[in-house]
C-alpha angles and dihedrals in degrees: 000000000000118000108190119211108224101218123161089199135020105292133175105274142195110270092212110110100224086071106078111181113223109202099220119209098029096144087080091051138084097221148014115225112246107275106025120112106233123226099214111064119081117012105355154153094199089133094060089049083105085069105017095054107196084342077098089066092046094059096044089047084053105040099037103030139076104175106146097228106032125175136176118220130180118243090247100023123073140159127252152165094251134001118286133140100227134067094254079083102053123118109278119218086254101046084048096053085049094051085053097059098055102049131015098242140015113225126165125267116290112255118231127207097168102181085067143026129253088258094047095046096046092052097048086060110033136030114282101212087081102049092043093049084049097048084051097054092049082052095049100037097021122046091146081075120034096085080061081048096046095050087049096061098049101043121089093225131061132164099248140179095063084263120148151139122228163165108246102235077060088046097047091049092048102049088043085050099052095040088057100055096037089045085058096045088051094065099059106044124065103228094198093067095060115087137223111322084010091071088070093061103130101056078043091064097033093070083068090054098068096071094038085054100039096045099045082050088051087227124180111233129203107202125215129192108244119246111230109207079186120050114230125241088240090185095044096043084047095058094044085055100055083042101064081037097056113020099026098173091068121103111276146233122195119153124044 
């Protein structure tokens, strides 16, 4: 089991071994901090981690590695077995295995906003030409999944932050199946003409692409609270929320 750890900068990690952190984006930087795995040596997209967020992880862990159980965790964002906010609360190999035999993938917490729909909260804070060129090509090249897709959009939950536990053979699926879709949205968008936040847009709609995935595959998920390493502003992510909501030609907020 190997459960890497997506970080942009040298950050305090688990000392458990079976957490291993991946510096994304290396291919932009002069060196790797002792210890980190870098994204950007064998087959890679390291170069596009400007665009594609963790997604870059996501690519080396499929293309250069073979561990039967494989995850991908955020440098300040973990699974446990209950909310904290340090690494003694972090999911252990064993609570993890066990995990595993009772549910065919671990996945965070769903969010819940309640007051809008997936679709609706993902258009008052992004652009929509990209989600829409995306919803049309799962319509197009992927029937199979556009009723997932459909219930995504209209449900008030989702399991965000491209975070998960694994087998591999469901690992494998899930990251063929993304690259496809995104690889195909990418050819249709010019990225240089978003702007800010809007250059990430590809790890953005790929967190709509978990229960679209999960739910067409008709997976079991064991859900686990996120540990946060750094506490949320709850009153200012709140505002920013019925911001985008209400006056979405503001500027916007998103991630904290």
């Amino acid at each position: 089991m190997t459960l890497y750890i997506a970080t942009h900068k040298p950050y305090i990690m688990p000392e458990d071994s079976d957490y291993q952190p991946i510096f994304v984006g290396a291919a932009q930087h002069d060196n790797v901090p002792d210890g980190y795995q870098s994204d950007a040596v064998g087959q890679n997209i390291s170069t596009k981690n400007p665009n594609f967020n963790e997604l870059t992880a996501i690519y080396w862990i499929r293309h250069n590695t073979d561990t039967p159980v494989v995850g991908l965790l955020h440098y300040r964002r973990y699974l446990g077995k209950k909310k904290g906010h340090n690494l003694s609360t972090i999911l252990t190999e064993s609570q993890t295995q066990e995990l595993l035999k009772k549910a065919d993938i671990i996945l965070p917490q769903k969010r819940n906003y309640y007051i809008e729909n997936q679709r609706d909260h993902y258009l008052h804070a992004h652009t929509a030409g990209p989600y829409n060129i995306m919803k049309e090509i799962i319509a197009n090249d992927y029937p199979e999944y556009l009723p997932a897709f459909e219930k995504m959009e209209q449900s008030t939950s989702a399991h965000l932050f491209n975070m998960f536990i694994m087998p591999r053979r469901y690992f494998n699926e899930y990251a063929d199946f993304i690259f496809e879709v995104l690889g195909k949205v990418e050819a249709k968008i010019d990225v240089d003409k978003l702007e800010g936040q809007e250059k990430r847009v590809y790890g953005f709609l790929s967190e709509r692409l978990m229960d679209t995935w999960v739910n067409t595959k008709k997976l079991t998920v064991a859900e686990c609270p996120v540990i946060e390493l750094e506490r949320t502003n709850w009153l200012d992510k709140g505002y920013n929320f019925l911001k985008r909501k209400f006056f979405p030609n503001t500027n916007k907020k998103v991630h904290f």
